[in-house]
C-alpha positions as CSV (number, residue, x, y, z in Angstrom):
1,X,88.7,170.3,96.3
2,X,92.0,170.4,95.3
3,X,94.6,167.2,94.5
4,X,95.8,165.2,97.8
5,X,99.6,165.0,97.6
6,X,101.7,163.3,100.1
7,X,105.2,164.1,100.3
8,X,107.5,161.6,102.0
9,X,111.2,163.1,102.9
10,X,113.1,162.9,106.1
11,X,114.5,166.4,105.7
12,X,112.0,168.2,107.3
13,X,113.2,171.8,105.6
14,X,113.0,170.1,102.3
15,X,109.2,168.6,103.5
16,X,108.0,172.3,104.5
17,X,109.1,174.3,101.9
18,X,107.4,171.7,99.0
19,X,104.3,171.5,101.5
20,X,104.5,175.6,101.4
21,X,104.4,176.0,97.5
22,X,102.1,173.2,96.8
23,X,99.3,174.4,99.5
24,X,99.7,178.0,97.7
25,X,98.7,176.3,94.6
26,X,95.5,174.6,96.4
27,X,96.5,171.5,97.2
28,X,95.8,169.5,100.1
29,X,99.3,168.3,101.4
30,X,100.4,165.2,103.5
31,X,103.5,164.2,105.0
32,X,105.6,161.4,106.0
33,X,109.3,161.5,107.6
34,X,110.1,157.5,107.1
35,X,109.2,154.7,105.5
36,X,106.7,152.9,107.5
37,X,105.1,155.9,107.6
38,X,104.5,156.4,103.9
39,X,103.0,153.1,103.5
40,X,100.5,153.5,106.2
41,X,99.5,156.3,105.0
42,X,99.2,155.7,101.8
43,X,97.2,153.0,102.6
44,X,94.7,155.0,105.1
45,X,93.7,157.6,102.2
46,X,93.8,158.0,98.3
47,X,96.4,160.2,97.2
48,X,96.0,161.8,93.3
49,X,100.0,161.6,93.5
50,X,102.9,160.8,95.5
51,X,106.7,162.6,95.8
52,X,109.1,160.1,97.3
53,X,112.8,160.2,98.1
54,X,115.0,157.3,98.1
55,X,116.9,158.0,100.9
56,X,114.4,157.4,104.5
57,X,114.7,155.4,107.9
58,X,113.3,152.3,108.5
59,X,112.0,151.7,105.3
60,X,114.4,153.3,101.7
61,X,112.2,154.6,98.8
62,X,112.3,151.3,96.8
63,X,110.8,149.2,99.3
64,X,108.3,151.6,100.0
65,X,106.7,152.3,96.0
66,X,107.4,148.4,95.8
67,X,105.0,147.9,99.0
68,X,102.3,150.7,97.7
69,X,102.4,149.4,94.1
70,X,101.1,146.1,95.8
71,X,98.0,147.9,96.5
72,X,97.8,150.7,94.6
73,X,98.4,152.3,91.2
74,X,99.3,156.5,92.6
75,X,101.0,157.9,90.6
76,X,104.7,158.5,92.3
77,X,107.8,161.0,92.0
78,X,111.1,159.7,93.4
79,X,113.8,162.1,94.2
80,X,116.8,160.7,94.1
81,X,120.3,162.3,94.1
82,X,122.1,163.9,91.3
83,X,124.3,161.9,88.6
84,X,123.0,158.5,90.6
85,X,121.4,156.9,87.5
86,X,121.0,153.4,89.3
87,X,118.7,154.8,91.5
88,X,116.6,156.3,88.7
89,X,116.6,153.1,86.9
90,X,115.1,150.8,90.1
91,X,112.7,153.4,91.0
92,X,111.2,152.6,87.4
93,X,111.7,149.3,88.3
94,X,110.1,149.4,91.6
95,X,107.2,151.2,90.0
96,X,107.9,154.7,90.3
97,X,105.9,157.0,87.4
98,X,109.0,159.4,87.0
99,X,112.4,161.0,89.1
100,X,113.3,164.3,90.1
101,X,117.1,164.6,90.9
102,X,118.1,167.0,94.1
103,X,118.9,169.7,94.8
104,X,115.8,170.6,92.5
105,X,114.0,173.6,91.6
106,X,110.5,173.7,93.5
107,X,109.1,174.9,90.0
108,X,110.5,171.7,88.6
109,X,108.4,169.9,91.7
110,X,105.2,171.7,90.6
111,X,105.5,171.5,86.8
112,X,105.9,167.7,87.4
113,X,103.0,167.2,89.3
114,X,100.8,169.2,86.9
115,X,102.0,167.5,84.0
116,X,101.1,163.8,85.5
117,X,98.0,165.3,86.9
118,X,97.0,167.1,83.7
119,X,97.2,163.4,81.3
120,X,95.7,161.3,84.0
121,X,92.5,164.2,83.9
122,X,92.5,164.9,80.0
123,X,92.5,161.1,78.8
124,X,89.7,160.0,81.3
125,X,87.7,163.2,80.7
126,X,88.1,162.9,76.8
127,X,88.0,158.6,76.7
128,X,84.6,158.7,78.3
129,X,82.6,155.3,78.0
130,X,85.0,154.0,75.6
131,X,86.2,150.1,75.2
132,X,89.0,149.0,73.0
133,X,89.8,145.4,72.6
134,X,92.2,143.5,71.1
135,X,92.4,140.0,71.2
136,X,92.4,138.7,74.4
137,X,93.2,142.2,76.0
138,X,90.6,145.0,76.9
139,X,91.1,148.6,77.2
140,X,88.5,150.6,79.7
141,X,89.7,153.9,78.3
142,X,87.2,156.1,80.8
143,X,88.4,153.9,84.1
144,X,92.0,153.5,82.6
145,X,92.1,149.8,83.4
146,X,93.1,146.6,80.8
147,X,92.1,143.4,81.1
148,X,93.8,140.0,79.7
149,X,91.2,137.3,79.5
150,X,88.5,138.9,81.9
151,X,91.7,139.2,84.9
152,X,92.5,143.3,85.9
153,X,96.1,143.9,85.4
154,X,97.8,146.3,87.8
155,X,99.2,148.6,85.8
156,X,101.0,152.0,87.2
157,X,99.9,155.5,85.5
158,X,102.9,155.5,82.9
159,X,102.6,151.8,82.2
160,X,99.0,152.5,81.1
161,X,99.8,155.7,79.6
162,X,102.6,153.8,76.9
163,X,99.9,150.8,76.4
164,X,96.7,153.2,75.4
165,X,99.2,155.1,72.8
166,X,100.0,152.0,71.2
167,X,97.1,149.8,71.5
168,X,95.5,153.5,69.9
169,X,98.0,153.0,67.1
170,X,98.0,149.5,66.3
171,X,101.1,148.7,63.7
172,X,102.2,152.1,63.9
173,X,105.7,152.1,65.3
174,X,107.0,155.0,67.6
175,X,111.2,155.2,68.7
176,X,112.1,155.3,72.8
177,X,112.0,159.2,71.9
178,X,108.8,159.7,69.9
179,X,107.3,157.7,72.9
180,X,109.3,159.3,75.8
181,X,108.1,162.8,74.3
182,X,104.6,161.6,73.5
183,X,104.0,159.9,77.3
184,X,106.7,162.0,79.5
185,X,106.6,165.4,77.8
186,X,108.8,167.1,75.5
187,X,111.0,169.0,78.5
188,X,111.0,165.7,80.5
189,X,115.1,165.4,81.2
190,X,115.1,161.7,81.3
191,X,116.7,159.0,78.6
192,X,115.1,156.5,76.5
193,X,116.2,153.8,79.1
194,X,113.1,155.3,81.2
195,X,110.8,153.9,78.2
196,X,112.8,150.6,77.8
197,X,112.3,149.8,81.7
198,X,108.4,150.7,81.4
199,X,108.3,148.6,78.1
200,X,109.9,145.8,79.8
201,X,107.8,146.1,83.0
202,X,104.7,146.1,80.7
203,X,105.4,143.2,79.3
204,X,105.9,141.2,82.4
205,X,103.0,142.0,83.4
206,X,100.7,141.6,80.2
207,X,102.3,139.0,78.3
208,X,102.8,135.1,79.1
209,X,105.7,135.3,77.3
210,X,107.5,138.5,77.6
211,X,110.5,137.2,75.7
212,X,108.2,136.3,73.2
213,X,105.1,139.1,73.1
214,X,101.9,139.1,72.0
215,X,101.4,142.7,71.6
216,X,104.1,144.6,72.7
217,X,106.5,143.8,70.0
218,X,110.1,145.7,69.3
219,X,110.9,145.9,65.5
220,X,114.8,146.3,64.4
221,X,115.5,147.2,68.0
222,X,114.8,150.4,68.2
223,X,111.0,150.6,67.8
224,X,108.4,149.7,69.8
225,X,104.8,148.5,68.4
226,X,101.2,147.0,69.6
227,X,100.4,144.4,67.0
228,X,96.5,143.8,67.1
């Protein structure tokens, strides 16, 4: 069966032709035309990934990945208009996974897609039965889910993605760009300030302390570290 991908746009054009090129690649396609409408459907069924744009009726593309992430982890694309970096930056804050910028190539759309679909499938596939602990924090590397003192935290797909690399590496410490190329891709067109927002974001939701971390730490500002 192939991956369920719904695709939430008010420009109905922009809707059909994505819906077009990802149903010739054999996926199953869903749509949505406002806000509201995304979340209830993204409530009703499990989607393998989200696209999202910022700009929709009733409900704008921040309010809805905030209202999904409060009930599930999907893995979501924002599109968001080209050159507006503060949009970018609060979709990683609201919880979006990664951006695309419009106009974009539809290429672009399905390379994306594959990429996020191709780590989530290889690390569960190749982490199979596999617990790593450290401390007070436990990593189930085939369900792809931490625990702090017994509690689930609800992590998003990249936020899990940057913890398993360095909880994997203990004291070995990785720059924004070794872990932006390592966890986004080598042709991801972002900036380092997409790995400080997931960093920070981590934190907040792993540590008591995120100004003062347990084991997420930053070394002479530039370098980021999981101290075991």
């Amino acid at each position: 069966m192939g991956k369920k991908v719904l695709v939430v746009d008010d420009e109905r054009l922009i809707v059909k032709g994505i819906r077009f090129s990802l149903e010739q690649e054999g996926m199953e396609v869903d749509t949505a035309f406002d806000g509201e409408e995304a979340v209830e459907k993204a409530k009703e069924k499990e989607y393998d990934i989200i696209l999202l744009d910022i700009m929709l009726p009733k409900l704008d593309g921040l309010q809805v990945c905030q209202q999904i992430r409060e009930f599930s982890n999907v893995p979501i694309i924002m599109l968001t208009a080209k050159g507006d970096d503060m949009d970018k930056i609060m979709g990683l804050e609201y919880g979006a996974d990664d951006y695309i910028t419009k106009p974009f190539n539809i290429l672009e759309v399905k390379a994306r897609i594959k990429a996020i679909m191709r780590r989530t499938v290889s690390q569960s596939g190749s982490n199979k039965e596999m617990i790593l602990e450290a401390g007070t924090m436990k990593l189930d590397l085939d369900e792809r889910r931490v625990y702090i003192e017994e509690k689930e935290m609800n992590l998003t797909s990249k936020e899990y993605d940057v913890l398993e690399l360095l909880a994997k590496n203990a004291n070995h410490v990785y720059s924004r760009e070794k872990l932006l190329h390592m966890v986004w891709g080598v042709d991801y067109p972002g900036d380092v300030r997409t790995v400080d927002v997931h960093i920070r974001r981590l934190r907040e939701k792993i540590e008591k302390n995120p100004s003062e971390p347990k084991f997420v730490h930053t070394k002479w500002g530039v370098v980021y570290y999981f101290k075991a």
